[in-house]
N, C-alpha and C positions, 0 to 999 in steps of 0.2 A: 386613600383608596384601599379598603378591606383587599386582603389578599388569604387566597385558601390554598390547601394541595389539594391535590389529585392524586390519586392513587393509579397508577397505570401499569400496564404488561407488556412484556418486549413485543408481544406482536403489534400492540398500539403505535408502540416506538418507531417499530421499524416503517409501519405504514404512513406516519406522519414523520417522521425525522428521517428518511430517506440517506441523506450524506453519513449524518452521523451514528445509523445501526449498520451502514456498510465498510465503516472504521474499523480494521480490527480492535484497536483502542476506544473506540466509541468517540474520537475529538468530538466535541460541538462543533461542526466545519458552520456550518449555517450562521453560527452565533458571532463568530469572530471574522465572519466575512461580514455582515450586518455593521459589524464596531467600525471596519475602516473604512464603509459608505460613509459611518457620522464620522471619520476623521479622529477615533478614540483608538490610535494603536498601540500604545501599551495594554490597556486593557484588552486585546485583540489576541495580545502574544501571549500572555496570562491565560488568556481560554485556549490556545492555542499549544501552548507547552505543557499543559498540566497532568495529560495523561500522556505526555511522550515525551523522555527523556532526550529524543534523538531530532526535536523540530524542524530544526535547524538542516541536518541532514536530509528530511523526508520534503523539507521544503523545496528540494532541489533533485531528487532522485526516485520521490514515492510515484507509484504507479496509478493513484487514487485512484482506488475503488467509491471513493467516495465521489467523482463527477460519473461514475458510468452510471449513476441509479438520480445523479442531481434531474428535479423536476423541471427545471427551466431548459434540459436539453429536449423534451418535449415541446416543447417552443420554440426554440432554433437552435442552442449549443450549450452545453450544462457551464457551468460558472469555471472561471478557470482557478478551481480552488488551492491548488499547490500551489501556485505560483504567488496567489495572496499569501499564502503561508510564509511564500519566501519573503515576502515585503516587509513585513512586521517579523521574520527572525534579523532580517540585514539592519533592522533600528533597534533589536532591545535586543538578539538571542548574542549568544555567544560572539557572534563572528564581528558583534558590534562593540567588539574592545573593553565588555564587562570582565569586571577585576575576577577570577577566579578565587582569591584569597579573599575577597569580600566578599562570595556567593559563601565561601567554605563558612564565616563567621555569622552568615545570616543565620546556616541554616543547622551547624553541628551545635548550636546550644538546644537547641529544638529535640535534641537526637538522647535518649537515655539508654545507657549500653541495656543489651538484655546478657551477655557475657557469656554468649553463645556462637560458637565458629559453624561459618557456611563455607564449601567450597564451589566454586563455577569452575567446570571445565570449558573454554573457547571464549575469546572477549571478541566477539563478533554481535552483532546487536540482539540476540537472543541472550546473552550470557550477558552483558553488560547491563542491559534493564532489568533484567532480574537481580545485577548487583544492584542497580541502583536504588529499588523500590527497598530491599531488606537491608541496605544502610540506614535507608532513613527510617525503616523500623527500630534501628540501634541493633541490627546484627553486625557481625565479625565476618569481611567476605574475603577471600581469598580466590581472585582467578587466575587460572593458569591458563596459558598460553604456547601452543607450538611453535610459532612463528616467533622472530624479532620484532615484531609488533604488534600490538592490538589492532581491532577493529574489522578483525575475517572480512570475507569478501567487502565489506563498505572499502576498504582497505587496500585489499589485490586482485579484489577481480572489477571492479567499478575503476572504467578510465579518470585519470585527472580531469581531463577536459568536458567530465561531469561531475565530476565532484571531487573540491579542492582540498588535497590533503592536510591542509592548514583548518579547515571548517572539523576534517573528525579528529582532530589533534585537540582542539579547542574542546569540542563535545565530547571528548575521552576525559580530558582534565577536570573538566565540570563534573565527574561522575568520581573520579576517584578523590577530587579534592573532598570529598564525602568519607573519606578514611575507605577505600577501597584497597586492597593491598595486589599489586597486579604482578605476576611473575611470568616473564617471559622465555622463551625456548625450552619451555616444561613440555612435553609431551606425554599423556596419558597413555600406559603399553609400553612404553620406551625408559621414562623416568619416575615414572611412578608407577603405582596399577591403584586401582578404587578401594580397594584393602588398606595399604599404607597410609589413604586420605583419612579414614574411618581409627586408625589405630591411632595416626597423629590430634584424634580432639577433632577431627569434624564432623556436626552433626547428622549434616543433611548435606547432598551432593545434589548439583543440577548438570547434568550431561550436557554442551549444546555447542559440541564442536563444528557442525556446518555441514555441507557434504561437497567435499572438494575432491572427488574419486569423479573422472571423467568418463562419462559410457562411450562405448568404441562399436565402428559402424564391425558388420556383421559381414562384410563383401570382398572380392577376390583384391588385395594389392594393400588392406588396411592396415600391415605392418610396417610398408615400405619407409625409404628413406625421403623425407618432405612432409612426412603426414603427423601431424601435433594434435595436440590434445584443446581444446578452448580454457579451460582453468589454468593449466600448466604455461600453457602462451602470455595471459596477463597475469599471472602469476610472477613470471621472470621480466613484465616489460613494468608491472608496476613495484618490482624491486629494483627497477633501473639497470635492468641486463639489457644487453643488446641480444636481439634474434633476428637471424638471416632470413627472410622468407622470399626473395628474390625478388623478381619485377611483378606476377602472375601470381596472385594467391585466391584460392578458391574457397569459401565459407558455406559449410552445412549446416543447418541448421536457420528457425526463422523466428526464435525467442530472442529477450533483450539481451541474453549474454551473447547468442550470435550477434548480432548488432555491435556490442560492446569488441567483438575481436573483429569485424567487420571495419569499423568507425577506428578503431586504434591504428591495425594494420596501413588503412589511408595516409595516414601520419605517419607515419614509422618511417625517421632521414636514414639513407645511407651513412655507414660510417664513413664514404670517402668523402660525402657533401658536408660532413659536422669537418673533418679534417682543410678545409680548404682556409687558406690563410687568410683569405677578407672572406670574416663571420658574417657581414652585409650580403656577400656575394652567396654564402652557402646556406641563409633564409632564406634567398629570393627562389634559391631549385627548392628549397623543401616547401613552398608555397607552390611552386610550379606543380610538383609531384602531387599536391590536393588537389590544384585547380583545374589543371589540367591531363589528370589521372597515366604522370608515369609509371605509378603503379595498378597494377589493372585487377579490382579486387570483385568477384563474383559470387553472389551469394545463390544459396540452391535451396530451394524452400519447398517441402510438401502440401503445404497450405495452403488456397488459391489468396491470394491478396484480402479479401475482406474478411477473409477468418484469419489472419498473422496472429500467433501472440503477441509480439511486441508494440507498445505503445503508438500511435500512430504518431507522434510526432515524431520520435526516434525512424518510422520509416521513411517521413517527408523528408527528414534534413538527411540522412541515408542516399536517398536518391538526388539531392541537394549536391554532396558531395562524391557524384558519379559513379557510386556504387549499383553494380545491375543486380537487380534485383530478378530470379527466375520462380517463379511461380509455379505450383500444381505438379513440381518435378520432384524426382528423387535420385539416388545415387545407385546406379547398377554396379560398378568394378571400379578401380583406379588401375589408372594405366599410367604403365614405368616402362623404363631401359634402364639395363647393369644395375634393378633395384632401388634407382630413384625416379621421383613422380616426377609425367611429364604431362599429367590431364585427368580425368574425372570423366566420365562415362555416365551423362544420366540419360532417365527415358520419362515417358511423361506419364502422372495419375492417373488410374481410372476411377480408385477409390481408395478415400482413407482406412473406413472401416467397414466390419462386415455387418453382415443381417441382424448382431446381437449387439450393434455398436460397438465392440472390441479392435483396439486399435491393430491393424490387419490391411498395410495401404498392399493393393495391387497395379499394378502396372500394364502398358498399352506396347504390345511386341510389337519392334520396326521403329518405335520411335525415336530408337536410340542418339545420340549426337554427342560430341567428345569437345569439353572446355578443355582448353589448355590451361596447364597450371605450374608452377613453381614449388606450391606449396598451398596443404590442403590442408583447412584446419576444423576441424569435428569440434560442436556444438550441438550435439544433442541432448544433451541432460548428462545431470553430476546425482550422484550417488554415495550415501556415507560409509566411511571405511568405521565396521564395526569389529576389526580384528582384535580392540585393546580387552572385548568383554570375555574374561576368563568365567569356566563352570561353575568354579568359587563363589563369582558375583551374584547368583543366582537373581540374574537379569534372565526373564524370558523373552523368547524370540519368536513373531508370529510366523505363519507358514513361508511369507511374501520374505523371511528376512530379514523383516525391520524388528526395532526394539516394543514388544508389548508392554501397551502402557494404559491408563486409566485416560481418555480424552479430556474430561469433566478438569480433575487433578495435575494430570502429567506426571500422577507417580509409575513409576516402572513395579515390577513383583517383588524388587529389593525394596527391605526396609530402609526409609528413607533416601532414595534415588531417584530423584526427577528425571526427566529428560525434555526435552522440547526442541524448538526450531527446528532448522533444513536437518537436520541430525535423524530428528524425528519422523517426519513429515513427508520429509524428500524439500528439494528446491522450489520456494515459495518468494514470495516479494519479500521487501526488507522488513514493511510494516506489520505484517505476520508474524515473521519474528519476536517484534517487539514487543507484540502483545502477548507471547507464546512466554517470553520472558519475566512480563508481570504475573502473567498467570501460575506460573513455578512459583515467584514470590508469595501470591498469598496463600498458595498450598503449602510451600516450606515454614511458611510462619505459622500456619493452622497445625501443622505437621510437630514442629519444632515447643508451641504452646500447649500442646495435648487438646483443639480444639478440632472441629469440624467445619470444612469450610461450606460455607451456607452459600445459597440460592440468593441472589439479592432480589433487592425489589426499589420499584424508581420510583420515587417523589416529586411532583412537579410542582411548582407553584405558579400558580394559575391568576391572569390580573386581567380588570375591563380595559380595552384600548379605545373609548371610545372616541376619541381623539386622533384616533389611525388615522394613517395619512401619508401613503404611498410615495415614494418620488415620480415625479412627475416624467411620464413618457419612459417610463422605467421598462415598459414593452419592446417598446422599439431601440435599446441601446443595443448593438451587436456586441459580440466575443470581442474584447479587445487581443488582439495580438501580441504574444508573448515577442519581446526584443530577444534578435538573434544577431552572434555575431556574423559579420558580413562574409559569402565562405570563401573570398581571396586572403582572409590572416585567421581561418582554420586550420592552424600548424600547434604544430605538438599540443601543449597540452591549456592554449588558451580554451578558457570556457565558450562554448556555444551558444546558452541559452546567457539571458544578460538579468532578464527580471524585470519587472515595472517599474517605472517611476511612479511620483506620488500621484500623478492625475489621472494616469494609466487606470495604478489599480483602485482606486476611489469610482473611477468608471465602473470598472468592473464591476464590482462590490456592490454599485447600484443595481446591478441584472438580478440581485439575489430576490425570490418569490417568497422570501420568506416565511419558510414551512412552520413554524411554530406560529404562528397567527392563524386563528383559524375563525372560521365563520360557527357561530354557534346557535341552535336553534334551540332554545328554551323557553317556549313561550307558557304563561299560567295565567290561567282562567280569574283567578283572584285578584290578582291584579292588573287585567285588562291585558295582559300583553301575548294573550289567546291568536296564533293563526287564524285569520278569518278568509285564507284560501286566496285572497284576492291576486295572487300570478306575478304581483308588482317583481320580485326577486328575479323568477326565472324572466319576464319580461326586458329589466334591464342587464342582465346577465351576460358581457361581450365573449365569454367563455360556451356559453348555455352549456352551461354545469348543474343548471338545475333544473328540473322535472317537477309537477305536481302530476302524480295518474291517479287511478280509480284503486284502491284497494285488492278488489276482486280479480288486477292483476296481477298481483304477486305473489308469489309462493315464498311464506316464511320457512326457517328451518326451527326447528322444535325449539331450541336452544332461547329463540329469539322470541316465540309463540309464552315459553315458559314463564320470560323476564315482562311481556306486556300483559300478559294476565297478574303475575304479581303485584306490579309497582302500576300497573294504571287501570286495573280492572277488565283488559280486554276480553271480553267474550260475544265475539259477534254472534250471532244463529244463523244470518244467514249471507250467500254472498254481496246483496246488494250492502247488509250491513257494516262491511270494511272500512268504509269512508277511502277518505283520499290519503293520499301516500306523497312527501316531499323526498323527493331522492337529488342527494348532490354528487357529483364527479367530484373525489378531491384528487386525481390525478392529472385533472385539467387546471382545477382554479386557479387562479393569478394572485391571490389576495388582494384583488383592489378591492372591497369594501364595501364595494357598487349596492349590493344588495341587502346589507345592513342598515347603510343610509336610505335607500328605500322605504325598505318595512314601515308602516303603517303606525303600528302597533306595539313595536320594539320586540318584536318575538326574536328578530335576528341580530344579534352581538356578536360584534369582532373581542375574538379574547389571546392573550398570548399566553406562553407558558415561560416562566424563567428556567434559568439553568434550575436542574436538575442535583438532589442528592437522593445517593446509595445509602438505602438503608436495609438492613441486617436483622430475619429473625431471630 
């Protein structure tokens, strides 16, 4: 079967490949959900880790933007595509016991040095994909690191009990056994400055130390003693510190990091229950203290319930595990005695924002009410510490404070200074990051080459499926159910979410509508397979996705006027002249095919598109 490309524009992309232009990576989600329908998951994982060095991780902790835009949740519930993700990294990625010294030989013959040093500052997933992509160009990377260990917040601010620190130890290793050179409790400003990097032989610097500066509420009692910070709280519980927070802790904030010190705090044993001499005896209170909430943890949310940031699954298992959840409220004061907290002060929304949409919440006098607390922990957003950047560097700084930089590039005003992720940005998801990270890469290597990094442009290749052929009742399969641990043995830092099994996600997998299959209308005159109007498509259409109207009602836009006079001679005179018009809904269709096999005439063809290559003015 002849196969051609197609030449396509992101806007095409985005309107047909829905999951995968709302990737910051662009994964093909749709295509490797497709593979483990037919039961092909290595080839699944292949499509699946190719543009994200971190799979494995994202399989278990991404926020997917890619199910809030899936077409099938127009139908009942978008595909559960993380969680396929996970199924096919738990068989082939990292965490499935691949040799790293056997990844390192596959892949460093592959690698020809170009004998050029890169520095990364911060090995948190913005800094580490960006080492990872200019290793396997054959660059010299070197990242430094503040901390005793890699991995920034995937690291210390992400509980165990979502993600296992054995999974980013594994997906560190895979990165540096790539000749990554990684140096630990470096701090930029403290042990070096950006000068010294640039005098030692490095060429090009990528900034991308995170933002782990915690914003602080603005209200009477916010110094007190009881009142933490949310970075600096998992910061010391995922360094394995203990912290006192009492019996009564109170959570601001309605983002996944609040959630994350929310869901932690739940867990967090007394040191006298770890001390008790039958270990059996001192699980069973630190079970008791989840189950049945000796600790009484209260979160305080500005946002009515259906607007939360945080993921909604993270709110179901949240409330799961007796966390109250207060809605549409905010924080007036904290209230102490002798200077430590004994409560929180809120009162309720009247609005978030004002007439200009600027965030500006106001509040309802009288409706005040006082939680008692222990201990209050602030989650409102992190902010990056940019004290290390001297005059010197001649990094400029936009009016807001942050580092000015080129969006397109991520070059900063210094020559050769990238910068990217939460650093840049402010606090974004992990997978933002990561593609903030590749994107430095190939501007440092355009950078580093004397080249210009170009515009790409997508190639598709395009094939008949005349032979489509839907799974059968593929409409009516619901959402399979993501496995959860049971929440009487949600203690310390067992995992929550469990993953599919093989039948699980094979179900699942079948719900995919398969956006790259499309219905195609090309009919020609010369060879009989001319539209002859007859309705048979939209007739059997269980979607009615398809329209035939009168011409005369529709209003072209010039654009479109210009391309039918070209290419088919359009020039009506008058309006009865328009003829009929086929209009399809592709935000409805199903891709059952119904109406291809139909056709008469063969004017309508089912065609797919294969994966996709980047190609380069």
């Amino acid at each position: 079967m002849a196969e051609k490309y197609k030449r396509v524009n992101t806007e095409w992309l985005r309107n047909n490949f829905p999951c995968m232009m709302a990737c910051p990576v662009h994964t093909d989600a749709g295509r490797y959900v497709h593979l483990i329908a037919k039961g092909q998951y290595a080839e699944a994982y292949r499509v699946a880790r190719a543009p994200n060095p971190f799979a494995s991780i994202c399989g278990r902790i991404c926020s997917a933007p890619c199910e809030d835009v899936c077409r099938r949740g127009s139908l009942d519930a978008p595909i559960a595509i993380r969680a396929l993700k996970r199924f096919v990294t738990e068989r082939f990625g990292v965490e499935s016991m691949i040799d790293v010294i056997k990844l390192q030989e596959i892949l460093r013959p592959k690698i020809k040095s170009k004998n050029k040093w890169v520095a990364v500052i911060g090995a948190g997933p913005a800094g580490l994909s960006c080492a990872h992509d200019l290793a396997l160009s054959g660059y010299d990377v070197t990242v430094f690191e503040k901390h005793s260990v890699p991995g920034g917040m995937l690291m210390l601010g992400i509980p165990e009990y979502r993600l296992p620190r054995e999974l980013i130890r594994l997906e560190i290793n895979a990165i540096l056994s790539l000749g990554v050179e990684l140096k630990v409790n470096k701090a930029v400003g403290r042990d070096f400055t950006l000068k010294d990097l640039t005098e030692n032989g490095y060429e090009a610097i990528f900034l991308a130390m995170g933002a782990h500066t915690s914003r602080s509420l603005n209200i009477e009692g916010a110094q007190s003693d009881g009142v933490l910070h949310a970075i600096d709280y998992l910061l010391n519980m995922n360094m394995g510190y203990h912290v006192d927070l009492g019996e009564k802790i109170v959570v601001v904030g309605g983002g996944s990091v609040a959630f994350d010190v929310a869901r932690t705090a739940v867990r967090q044993e007394k040191p006298e229950q770890m001390a008790a001499s039958d270990i059996t005896s001192a699980l069973d209170v630190a079970r008791s203290a989840v189950r049945f909430g000796a600790q009484k943890v209260d979160m305080v949310v500005l946002e009515p319930r259906d607007e939360m940031l945080a993921n909604e699954d993270e709110i179901e298992q949240a409330a799961e595990e007796r966390i109250l959840i207060h809605n549409f409220v905010g924080p007036k004061r904290i209230v102490t005695r002798n200077g430590k907290v004994t409560g929180l002060e809120i009162w309720d929304v009247a609005t978030i924002r004002d007439e200009q949409g600027r965030f500006n919440p106001k509040y309802i006098p009288g409706s005040e009410k006082i939680i008692e607390a222990d201990s209050i922990i602030v989650a409102i957003g992190q902010a990056p510490d940019l004290s290390f950047i001297q005059p010197a560097d001649n990094i400029a700084m936009t009016p807001r404070g942050t580092i000015q930089l080129d969006p397109e590039t991520l070059a900063t005003t210094a020559e050769g200074i990238f910068a990217g992720g939460d650093l840049a940005f402010g606090p974004r998801i992990a997978i933002t990051a990561i593609a903030d990270g590749r994107k430095a890469a190939r501007s440092i290597e355009a950078y580093l080459s004397g080249s210009h990094v170009q515009e790409t442009e997508f190639k598709i290749t395009c094939y008949d499926t005349s032979s489509f052929q839907p799974p059968q009742g593929y409409t009516q399969i619901p959402r399979q159910t993501i496995p959860t641990l049971p929440l009487d043995r949600r203690v310390g830092i067992s995992q929550v979410e469990l993953g599919y099994m093989e039948e699980q996600a094979v179900t699942e997998a079948s719900r995919c509508l398969r956006c790259w299959e499309n219905t195609i209308f090309a009919g020609d005159p010369l060879k009989g397979t001319e539209c002859i109007l007859c309705g048979g498509c939209s007739d059997i259409c269980p979607e009615q996705c398809i329209e035939i109207i009168p011409g005369s009602k529709m209003s072209y836009p010039q654009s479109l006027l210009s391309l039918l006079k070209d290419q088919f001679n359009y020039r009506p005179q008058a309006e009865e002249d328009r003829g009929m018009v086929l209009i399809k809904n592709e935000e409805i269709c199903i891709r059952c095919g119904l109406c291809a096999k139909r056709c008469p005439t063969g004017t309508i063809t089912m065609q797919g598109f294969e994966e996709f290559t980047i190609a380069e003015e």
